[in-house]
Backbone as a printed PyTorch tensor [residue, N CA C, xyz], in Angstrom:
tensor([[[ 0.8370, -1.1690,  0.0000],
         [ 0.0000,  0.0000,  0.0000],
         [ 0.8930,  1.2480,  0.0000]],

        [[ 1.0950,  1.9320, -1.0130],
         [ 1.4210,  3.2690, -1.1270],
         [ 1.0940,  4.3710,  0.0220]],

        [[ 2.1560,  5.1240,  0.4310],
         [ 2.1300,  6.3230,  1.4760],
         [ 1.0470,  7.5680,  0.6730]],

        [[ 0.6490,  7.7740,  2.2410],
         [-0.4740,  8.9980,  1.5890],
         [ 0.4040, 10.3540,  1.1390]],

        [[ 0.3540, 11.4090,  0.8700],
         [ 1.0760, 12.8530,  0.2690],
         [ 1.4930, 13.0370,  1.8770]],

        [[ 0.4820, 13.0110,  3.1930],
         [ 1.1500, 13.4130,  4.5370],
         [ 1.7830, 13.0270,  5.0330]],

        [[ 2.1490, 11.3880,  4.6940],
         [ 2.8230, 10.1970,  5.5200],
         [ 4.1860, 10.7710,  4.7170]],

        [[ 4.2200, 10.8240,  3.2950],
         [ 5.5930, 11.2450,  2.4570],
         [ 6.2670, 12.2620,  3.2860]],

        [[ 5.3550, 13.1190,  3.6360],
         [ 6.0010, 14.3500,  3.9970],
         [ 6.7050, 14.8200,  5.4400]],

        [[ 6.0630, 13.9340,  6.0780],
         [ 6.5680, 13.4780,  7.4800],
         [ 7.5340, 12.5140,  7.6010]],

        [[ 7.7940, 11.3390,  6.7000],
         [ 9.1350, 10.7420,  6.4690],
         [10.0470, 11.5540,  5.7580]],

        [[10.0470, 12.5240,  4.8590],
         [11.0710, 13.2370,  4.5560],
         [11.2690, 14.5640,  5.5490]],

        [[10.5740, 14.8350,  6.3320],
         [10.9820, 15.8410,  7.0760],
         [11.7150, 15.4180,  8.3820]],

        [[11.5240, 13.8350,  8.7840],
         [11.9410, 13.3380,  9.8160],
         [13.6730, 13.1620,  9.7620]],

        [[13.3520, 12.7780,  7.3750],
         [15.1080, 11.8480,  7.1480],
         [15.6170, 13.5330,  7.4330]],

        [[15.7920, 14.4080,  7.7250],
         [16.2860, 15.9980,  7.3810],
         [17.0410, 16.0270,  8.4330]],

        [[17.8090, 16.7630,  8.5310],
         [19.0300, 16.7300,  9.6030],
         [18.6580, 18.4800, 10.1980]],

        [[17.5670, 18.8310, 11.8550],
         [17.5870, 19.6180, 11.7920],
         [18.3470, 20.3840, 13.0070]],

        [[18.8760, 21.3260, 12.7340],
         [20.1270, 22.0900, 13.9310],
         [19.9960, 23.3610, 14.0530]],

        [[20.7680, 24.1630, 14.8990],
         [20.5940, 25.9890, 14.9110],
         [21.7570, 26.0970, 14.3710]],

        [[21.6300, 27.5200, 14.0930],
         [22.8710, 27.9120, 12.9820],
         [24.0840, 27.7550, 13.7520]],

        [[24.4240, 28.0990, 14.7840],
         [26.3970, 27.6370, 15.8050],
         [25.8990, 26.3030, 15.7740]],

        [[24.6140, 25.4470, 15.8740],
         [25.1460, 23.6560, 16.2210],
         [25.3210, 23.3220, 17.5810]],

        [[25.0140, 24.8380, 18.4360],
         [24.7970, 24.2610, 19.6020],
         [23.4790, 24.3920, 20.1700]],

        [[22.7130, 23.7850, 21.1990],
         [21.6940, 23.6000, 21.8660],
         [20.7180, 25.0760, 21.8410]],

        [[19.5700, 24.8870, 21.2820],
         [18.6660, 26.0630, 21.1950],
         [18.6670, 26.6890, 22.7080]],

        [[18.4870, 26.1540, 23.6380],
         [17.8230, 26.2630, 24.9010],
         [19.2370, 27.1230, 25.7780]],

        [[20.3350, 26.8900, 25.4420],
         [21.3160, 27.6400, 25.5860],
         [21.9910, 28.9170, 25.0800]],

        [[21.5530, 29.0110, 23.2120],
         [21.6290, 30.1760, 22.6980],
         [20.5020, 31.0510, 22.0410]],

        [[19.2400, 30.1680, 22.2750],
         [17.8620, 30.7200, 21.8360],
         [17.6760, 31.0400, 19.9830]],

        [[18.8360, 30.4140, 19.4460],
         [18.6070, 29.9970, 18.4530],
         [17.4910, 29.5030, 17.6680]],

        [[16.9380, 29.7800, 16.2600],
         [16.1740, 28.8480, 15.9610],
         [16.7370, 27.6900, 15.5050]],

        [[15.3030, 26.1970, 15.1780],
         [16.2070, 25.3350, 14.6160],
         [15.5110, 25.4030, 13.3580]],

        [[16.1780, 24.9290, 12.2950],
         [15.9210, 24.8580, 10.8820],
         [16.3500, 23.3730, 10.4030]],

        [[16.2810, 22.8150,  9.0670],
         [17.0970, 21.9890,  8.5710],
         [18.4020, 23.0130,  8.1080]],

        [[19.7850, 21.5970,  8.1670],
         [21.0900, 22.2120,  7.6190],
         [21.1680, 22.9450,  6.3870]],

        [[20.5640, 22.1360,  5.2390],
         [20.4940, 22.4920,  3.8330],
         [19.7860, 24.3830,  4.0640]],

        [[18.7680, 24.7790,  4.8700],
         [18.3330, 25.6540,  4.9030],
         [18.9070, 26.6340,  5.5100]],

        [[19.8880, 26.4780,  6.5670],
         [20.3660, 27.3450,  7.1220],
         [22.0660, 27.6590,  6.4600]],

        [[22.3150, 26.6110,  6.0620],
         [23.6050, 26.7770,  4.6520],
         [23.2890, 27.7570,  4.1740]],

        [[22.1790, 27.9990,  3.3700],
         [21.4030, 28.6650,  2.1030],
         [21.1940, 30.4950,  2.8980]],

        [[20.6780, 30.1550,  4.0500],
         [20.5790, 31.5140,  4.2680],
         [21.7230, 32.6250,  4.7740]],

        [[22.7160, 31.3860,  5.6060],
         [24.4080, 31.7680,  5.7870],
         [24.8960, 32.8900,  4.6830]],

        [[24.4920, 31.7840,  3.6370],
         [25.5850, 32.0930,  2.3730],
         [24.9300, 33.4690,  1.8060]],

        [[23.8790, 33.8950,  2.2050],
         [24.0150, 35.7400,  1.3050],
         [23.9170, 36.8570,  2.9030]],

        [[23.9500, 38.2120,  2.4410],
         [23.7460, 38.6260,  3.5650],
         [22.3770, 39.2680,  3.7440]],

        [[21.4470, 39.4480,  2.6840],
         [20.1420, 38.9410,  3.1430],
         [19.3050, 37.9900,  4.0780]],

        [[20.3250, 36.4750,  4.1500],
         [20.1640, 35.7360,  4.1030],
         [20.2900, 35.8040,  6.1950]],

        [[21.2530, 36.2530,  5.9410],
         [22.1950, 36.0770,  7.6270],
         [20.7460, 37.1570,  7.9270]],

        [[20.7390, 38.2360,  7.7310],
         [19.4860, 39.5580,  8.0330],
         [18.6320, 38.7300,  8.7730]],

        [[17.8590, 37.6330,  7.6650],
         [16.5670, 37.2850,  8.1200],
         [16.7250, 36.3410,  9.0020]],

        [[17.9750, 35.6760,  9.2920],
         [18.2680, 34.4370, 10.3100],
         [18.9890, 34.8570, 11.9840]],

        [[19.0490, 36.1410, 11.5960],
         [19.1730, 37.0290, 12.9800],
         [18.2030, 37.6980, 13.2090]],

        [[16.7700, 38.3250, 12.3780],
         [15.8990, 38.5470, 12.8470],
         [14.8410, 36.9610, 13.4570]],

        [[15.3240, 36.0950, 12.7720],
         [14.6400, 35.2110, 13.5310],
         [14.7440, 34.5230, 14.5480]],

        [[16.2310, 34.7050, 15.0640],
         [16.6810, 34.4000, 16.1010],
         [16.4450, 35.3630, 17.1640]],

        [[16.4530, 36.7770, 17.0860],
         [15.8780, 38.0800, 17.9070],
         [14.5150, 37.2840, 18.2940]],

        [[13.4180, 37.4940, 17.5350],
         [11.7330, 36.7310, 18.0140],
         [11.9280, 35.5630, 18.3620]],

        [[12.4030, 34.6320, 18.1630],
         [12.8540, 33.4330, 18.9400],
         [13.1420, 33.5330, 20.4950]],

        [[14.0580, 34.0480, 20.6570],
         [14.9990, 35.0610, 21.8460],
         [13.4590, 35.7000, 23.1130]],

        [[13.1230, 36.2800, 22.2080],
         [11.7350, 37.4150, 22.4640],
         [10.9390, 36.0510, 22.7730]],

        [[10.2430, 35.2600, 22.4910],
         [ 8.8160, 34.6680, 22.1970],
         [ 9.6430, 33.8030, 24.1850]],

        [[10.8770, 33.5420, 23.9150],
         [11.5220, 32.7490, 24.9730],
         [11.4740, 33.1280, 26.6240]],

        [[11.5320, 34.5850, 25.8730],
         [11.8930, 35.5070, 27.3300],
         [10.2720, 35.8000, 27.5270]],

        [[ 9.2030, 35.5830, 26.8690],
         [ 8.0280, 35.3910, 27.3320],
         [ 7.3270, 34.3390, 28.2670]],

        [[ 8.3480, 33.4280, 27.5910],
         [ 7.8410, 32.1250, 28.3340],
         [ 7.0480, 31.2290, 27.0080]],

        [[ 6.9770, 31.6800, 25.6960],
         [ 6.4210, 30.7750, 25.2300],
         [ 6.8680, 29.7600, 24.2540]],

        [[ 6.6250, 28.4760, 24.0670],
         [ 7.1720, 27.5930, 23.7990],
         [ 7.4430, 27.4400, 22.1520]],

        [[ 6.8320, 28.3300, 21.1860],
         [ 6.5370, 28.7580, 19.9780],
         [ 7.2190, 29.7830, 19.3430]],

        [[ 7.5010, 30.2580, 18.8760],
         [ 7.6520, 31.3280, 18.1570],
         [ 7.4180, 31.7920, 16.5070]],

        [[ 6.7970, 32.9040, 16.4140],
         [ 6.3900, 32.8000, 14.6540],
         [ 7.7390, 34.1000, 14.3850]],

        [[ 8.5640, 33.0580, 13.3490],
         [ 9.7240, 33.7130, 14.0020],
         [10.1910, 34.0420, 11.7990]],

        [[ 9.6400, 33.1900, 11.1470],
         [ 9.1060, 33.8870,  9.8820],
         [ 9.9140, 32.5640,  8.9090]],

        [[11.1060, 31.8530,  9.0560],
         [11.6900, 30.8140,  8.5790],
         [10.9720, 30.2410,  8.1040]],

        [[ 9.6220, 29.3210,  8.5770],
         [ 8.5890, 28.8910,  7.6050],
         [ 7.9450, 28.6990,  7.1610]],

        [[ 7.5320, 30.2720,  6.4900],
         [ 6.6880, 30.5940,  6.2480],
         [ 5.8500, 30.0130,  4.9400]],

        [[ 4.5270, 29.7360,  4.6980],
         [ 4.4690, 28.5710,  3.3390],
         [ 4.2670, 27.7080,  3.8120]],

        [[ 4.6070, 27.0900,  4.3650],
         [ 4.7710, 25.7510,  5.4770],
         [ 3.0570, 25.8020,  6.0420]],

        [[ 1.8860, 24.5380,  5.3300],
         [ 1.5450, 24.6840,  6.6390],
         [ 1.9250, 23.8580,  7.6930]],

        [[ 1.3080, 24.7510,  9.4090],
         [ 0.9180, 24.3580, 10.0820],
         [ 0.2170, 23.8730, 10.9780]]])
């Protein structure tokens, strides 16, 4: 029996390797986490770094609230 379009999408998001941009522990630098391939991509321009330090700022922010979430803009498109 063939995987449904949601089951696909949840095994490929699981095979994804996901980390914060230093690679160390969110909960220590309030980092977001992303997949690698994605945070490579945004490294590499300085647009790129812009929007991955503003998302780490609301990350930071949503933390020092106390809340466990943050809409922090990385993925956006995405539903959730």
């Amino acid at each position: 029996m063939p995987l449904k379009k949601s089951q696909k999408s949840l095994k490929k998001w699981t095979r994804q390797k996901w980390r914060t941009p230093s690679g160390k522990p969110s909960k220590k630098t309030g980092e977001v986490y992303a997949p690698s391939a994605q945070i490579k991509k945004l490294k590499s321009t300085p647009a790129g770094r812009r929007k991955l330090a503003a998302a780490n700022r609301k990350k930071r922010e949503a933390t020092r609230k106390g809340k466990q979430h943050a809409r922090h803009g990385l993925h956006k498109g995405k539903k959730r």
